[in-house]
C-alpha positions as CSV (number, residue, x, y, z in Angstrom):
1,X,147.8,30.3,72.9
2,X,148.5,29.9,76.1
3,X,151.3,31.7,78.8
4,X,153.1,28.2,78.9
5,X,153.1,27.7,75.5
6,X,154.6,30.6,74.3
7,X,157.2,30.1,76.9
8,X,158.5,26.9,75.0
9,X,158.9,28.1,71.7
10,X,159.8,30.5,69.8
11,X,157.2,33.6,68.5
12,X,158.1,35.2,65.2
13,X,158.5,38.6,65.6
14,X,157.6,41.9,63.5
15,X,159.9,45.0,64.6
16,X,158.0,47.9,63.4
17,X,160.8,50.6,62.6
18,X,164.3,50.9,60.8
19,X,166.2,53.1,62.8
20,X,168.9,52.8,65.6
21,X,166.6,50.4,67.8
22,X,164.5,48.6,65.6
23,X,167.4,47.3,63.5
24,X,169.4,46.7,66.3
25,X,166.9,44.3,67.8
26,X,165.9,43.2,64.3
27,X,169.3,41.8,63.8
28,X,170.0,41.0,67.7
29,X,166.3,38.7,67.6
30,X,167.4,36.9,64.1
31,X,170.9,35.8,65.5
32,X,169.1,34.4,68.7
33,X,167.0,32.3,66.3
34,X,163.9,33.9,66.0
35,X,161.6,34.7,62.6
36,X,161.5,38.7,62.0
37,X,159.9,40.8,59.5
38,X,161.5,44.4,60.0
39,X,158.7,47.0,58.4
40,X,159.7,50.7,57.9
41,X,159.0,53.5,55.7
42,X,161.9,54.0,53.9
43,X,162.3,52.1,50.6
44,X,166.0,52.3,50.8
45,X,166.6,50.9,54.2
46,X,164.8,48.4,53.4
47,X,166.7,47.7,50.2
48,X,169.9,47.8,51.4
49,X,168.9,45.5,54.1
50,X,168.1,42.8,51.7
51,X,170.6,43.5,49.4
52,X,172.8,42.4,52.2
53,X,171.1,39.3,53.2
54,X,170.1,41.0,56.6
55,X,171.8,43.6,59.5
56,X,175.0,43.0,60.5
57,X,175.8,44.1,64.3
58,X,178.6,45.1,66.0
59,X,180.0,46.4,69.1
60,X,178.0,44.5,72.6
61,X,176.2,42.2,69.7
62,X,177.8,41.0,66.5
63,X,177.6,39.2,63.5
64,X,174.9,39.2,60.3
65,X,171.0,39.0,61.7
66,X,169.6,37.6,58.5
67,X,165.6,38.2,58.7
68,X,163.0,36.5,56.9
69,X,161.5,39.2,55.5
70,X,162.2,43.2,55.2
71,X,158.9,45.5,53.4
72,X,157.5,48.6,53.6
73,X,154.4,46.6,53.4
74,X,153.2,46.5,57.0
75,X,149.9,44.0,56.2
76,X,152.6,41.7,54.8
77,X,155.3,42.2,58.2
78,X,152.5,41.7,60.8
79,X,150.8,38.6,59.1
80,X,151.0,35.8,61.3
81,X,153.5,37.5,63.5
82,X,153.2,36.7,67.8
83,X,154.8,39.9,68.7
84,X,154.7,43.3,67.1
85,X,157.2,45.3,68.7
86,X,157.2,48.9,67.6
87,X,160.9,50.1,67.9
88,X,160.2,54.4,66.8
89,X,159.8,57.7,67.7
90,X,157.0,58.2,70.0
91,X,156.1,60.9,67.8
92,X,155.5,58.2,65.4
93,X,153.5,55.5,67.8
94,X,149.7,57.1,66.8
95,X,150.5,56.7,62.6
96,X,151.9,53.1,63.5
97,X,148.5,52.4,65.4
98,X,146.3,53.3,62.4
99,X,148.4,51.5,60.0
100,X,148.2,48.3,62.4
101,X,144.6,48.5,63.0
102,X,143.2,47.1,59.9
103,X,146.0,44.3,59.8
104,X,146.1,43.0,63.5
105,X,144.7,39.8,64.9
106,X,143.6,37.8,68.1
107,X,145.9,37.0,70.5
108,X,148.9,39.3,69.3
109,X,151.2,41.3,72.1
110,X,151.7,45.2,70.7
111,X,154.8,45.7,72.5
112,X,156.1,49.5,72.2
113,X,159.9,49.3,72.7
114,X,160.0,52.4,74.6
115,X,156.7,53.8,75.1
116,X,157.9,57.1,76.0
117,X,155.4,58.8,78.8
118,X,151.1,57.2,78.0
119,X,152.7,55.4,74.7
120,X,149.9,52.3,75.6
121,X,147.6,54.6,76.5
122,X,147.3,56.8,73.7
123,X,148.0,53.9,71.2
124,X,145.2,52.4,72.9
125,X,142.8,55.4,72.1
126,X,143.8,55.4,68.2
127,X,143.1,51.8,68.1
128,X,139.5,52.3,69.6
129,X,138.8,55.0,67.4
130,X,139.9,52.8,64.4
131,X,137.5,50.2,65.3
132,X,139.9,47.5,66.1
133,X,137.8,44.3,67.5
134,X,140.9,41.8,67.3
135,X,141.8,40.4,71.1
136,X,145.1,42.3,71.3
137,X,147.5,42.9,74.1
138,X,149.3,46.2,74.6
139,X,152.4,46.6,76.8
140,X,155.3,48.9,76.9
141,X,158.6,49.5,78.0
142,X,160.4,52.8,80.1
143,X,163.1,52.4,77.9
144,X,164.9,50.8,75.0
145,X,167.0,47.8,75.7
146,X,169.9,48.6,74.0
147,X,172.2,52.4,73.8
148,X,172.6,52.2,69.7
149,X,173.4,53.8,66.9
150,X,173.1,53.0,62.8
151,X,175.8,54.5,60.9
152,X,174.5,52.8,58.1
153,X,170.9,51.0,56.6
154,X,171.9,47.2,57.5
155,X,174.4,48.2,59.8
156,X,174.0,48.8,63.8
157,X,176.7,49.3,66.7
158,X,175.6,48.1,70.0
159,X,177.2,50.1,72.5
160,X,175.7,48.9,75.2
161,X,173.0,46.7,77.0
162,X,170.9,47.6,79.9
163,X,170.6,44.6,82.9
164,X,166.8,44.9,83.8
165,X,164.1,47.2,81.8
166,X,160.7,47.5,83.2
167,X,157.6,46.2,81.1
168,X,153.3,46.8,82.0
169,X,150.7,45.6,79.8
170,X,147.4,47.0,79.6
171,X,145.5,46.7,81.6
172,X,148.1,45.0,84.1
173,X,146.1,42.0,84.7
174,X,148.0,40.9,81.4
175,X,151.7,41.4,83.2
176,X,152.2,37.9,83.0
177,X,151.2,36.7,79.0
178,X,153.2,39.7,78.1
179,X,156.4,38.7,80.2
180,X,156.1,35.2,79.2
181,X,156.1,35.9,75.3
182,X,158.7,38.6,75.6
183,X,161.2,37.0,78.2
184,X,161.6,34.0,75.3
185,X,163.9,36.6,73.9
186,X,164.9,38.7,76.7
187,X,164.9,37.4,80.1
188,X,166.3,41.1,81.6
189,X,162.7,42.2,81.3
190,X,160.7,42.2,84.0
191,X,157.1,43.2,85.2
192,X,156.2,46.5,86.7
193,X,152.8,47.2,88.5
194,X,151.3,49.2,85.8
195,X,152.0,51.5,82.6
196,X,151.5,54.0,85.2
197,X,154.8,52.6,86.3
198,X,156.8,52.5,83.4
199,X,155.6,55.8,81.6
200,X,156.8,57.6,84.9
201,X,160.3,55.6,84.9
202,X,160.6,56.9,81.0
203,X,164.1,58.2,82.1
204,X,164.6,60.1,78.3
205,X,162.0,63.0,79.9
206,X,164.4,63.3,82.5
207,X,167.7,62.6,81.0
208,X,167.0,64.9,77.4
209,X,165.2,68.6,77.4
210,X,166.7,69.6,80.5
211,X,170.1,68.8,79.9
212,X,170.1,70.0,76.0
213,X,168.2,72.9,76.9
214,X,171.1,73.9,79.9
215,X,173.7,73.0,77.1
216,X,172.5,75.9,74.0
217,X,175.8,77.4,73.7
218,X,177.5,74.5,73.3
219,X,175.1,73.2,70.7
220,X,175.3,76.3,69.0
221,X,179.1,76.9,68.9
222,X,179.8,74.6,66.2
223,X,181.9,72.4,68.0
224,X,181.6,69.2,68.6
225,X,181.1,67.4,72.3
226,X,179.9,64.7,74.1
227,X,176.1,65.1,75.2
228,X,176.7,62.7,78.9
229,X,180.6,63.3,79.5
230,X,180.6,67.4,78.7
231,X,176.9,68.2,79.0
232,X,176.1,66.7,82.7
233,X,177.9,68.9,84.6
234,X,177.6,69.2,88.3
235,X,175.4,72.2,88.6
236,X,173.2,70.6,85.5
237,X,173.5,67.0,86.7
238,X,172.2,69.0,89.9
239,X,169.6,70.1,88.6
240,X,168.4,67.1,86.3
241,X,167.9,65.2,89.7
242,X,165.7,68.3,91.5
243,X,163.6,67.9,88.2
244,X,163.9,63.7,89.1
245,X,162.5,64.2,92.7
246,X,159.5,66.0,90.8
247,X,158.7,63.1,89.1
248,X,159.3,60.7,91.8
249,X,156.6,62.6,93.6
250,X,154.4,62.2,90.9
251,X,154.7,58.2,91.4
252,X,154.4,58.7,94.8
253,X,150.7,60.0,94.3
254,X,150.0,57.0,91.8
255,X,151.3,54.7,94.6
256,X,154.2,54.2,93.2
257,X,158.0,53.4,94.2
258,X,159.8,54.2,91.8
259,X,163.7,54.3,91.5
260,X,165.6,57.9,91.3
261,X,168.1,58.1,88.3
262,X,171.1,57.9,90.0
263,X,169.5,54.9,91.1
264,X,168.3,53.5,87.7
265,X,171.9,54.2,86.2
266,X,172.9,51.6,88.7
267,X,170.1,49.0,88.1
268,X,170.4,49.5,84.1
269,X,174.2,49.8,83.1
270,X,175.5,49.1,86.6
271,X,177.0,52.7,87.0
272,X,177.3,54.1,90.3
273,X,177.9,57.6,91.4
274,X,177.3,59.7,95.0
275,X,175.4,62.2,91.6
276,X,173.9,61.8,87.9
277,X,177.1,63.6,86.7
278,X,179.4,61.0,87.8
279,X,176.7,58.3,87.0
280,X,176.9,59.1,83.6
281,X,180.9,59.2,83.4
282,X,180.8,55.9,84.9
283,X,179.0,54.3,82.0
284,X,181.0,52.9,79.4
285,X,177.7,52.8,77.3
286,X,177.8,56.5,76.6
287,X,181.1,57.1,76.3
288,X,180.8,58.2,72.6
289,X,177.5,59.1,72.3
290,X,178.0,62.6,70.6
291,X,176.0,66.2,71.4
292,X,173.8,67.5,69.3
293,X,174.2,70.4,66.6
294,X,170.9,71.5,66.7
295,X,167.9,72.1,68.9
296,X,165.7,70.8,66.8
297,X,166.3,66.9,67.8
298,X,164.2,64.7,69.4
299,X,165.7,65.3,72.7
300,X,162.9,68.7,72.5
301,X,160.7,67.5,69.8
302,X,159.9,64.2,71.3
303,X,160.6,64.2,75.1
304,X,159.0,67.2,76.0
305,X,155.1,66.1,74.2
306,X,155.5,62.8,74.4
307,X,157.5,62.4,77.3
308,X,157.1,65.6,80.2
309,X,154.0,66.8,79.1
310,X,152.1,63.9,80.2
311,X,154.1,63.8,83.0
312,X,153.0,67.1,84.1
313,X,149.3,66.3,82.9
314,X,149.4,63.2,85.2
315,X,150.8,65.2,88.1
316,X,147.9,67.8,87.3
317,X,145.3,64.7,87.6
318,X,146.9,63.9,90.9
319,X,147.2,67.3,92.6
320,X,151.0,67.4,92.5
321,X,152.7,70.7,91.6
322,X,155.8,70.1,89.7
323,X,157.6,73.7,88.7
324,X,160.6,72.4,87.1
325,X,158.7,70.3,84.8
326,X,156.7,73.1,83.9
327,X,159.6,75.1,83.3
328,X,161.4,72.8,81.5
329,X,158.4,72.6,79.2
330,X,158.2,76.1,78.5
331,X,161.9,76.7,77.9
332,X,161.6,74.0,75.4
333,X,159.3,76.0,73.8
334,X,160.2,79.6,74.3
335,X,164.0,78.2,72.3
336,X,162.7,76.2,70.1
337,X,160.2,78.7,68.8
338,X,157.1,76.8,69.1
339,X,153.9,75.1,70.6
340,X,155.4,71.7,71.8
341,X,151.9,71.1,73.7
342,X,149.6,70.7,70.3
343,X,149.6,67.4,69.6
344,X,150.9,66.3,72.6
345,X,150.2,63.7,74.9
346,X,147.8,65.4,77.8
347,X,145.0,63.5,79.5
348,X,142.8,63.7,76.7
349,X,144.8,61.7,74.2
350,X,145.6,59.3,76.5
351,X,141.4,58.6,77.3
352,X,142.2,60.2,81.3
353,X,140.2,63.5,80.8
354,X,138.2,64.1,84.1
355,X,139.3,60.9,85.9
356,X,140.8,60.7,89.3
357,X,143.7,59.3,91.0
358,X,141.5,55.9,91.4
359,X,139.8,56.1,88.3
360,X,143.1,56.1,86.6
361,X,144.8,53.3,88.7
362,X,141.5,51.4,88.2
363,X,141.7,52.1,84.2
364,X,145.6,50.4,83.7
365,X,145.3,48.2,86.3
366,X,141.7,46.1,85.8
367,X,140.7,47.8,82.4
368,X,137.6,49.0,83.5
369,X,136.4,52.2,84.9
């Protein structure tokens, strides 16, 4: 089908995950109109989902999203479906990949809503291994759309909406098909240059370990606190923007201008602050998002592998010596009491082993080496 056409209609959807985001835009995509099959794991999200006639949202979106179907049968969500967003941990992206591959068909967009730091890339590699032959186009997002939380299966609060999220296909000559099919639903998307571009704008590998890491005691103590409004304080807002320059480097290398944090605070929730600590205290988005209780969240498990690990294996690729990141990495590690590196994403799982600066720009930009 072609770029036009899709623009016209509407495509029916599959959300691939029941959590915060994927029920969130679940319910958001069936009150705009829109056919969705939600898939997840979980028997009893998914029950209570249709027990209720669909997800009922509050907060920046509200009202009842009813869906047209809701499984644990992912054959049965992505049949006939024009975009299959996956909405979950990118922990979770390379056990979504093999359960796609047998089911997925010519001309569908695999949209990963976020893809964390290499989510198309390493998706990508899983789906090769599997044999997938069907004409597919992969994209990704830096971030998720919406700051959400489920207090309840069926049930999502939208506490806020970002105003612009970037989006890269790969390879990038497929910007356009994939911004056309997704801007039907949400026209704040827009293209960046590569997924170069938007894994190194993933702003959770900047915005989590550091910050949670800097905050033990408090997560410790038992008390409870809020993880932007108590945990960025000067001297650790300080330092979450030193570990930002860092990464910004790392663009630099790829060819890339990408925008600080302070400045992507601004461009997504409108924010503004002279530093990241008063950034975040000027987002009404995160006013009640809550601290953790543990170190043993995502915040470590997930943004460090999946999100500054490639980030530091990229910068490796490129020559660029990034300390902090490092650092970060191996605090992560030494206080969580493990290897956060096993089965994370480094340049071999995302297919970049060996390859330099131009092979790799050559690889997400043309899809060919």
């Amino acid at each position: 089908m072609s770029i036009a056409a899709f623009s016209r209609q509407h495509p029916t959807w599959a959300v691939l995950g029941g959590g915060n985001g994927g029920q969130s835009l679940a319910g958001y995509l069936a009150l705009k109109g829109f056919s969705v099959r939600l898939y997840d794991i979980f028997q009893e999200t998914i029950n209570a989902i249709n027990d209720q006639g669909g997800i009922r949202l509050e907060g920046s979106v509200q009202g009842l999203g009813k869906l047209s179907l809701a499984t644990t049968d992912i054959s049965q969500a992505l049949a006939g479906a024009d975009i299959v967003m996956v909405v979950a941990p990118a922990l979770a992206h390379s056990d979504i990949a093999s359960s796609c591959a047998p089911y997925l068909a010519d001309g569908q967009l695999v949209f990963l809503h976020p893809g964390a730091t290499g989510g198309c890339l390493a998706f990508k590699q899983v789906l090769d291994r599997s044999g997938v032959t069907a004409r597919v186009t992969l994209a990704e997002a830096n971030s998720l759309l919406y700051a959400c939380r489920c207090p309840q299966a069926g049930q999502a609060t939208v506490l806020g909406v970002k105003r612009a999220l970037t989006v890269a296909a790969l390879p990038a000559t497929e910007n356009s098909r994939a911004l056309a099919m997704l801007n039907t639903a949400f026209p704040q998307m827009r293209a960046g240059s590569n997924v170069l571009e938007t894994s190194l704008a993933n702003p959770n590998a900047i915005m989590h370990p550091a910050p949670t890491l800097l905050n033990t005691s408090m997560i410790e103590s038992g008390r409870d606190w809020l993880y932007y409004w108590d945990g960025i304080t000067p001297s650790i807002g300080a330092f979450v923007e030193a570990l930002d320059r860092e990464r910004l480097m790392v663009g630099q290398a790829f060819g890339l201008d990408l925008a600080a944090i302070c400045q992507w605070y601004k461009e997504a929730y409108n924010a503004n602050g002279d530093t990241l600590c008063e950034a975040v205290k000027n987002n009404p988005a995160y006013s009640g998002v809550k601290g953790q209780s543990t170190l043993r969240t995502r915040y470590l498990l997930e943004d460090i592998p999946m999100g500054l690990v490639p980030m530091a294996a990229l910068a490796a690729a490129a020559g660029v010596d990034v300390p902090m990141i490092n650092l970060v990495i191996q605090l992560g590690e030494c206080l969580v009491g493990g290897n956060l590196t096993a089965k994370a994403r480094t340049l071999e799982a995302l297919g970049l082993a060996g390859k330099s600066v131009d092979d790799i720009l050559r690889l997400v930009n043309t899809g060919t080496l």
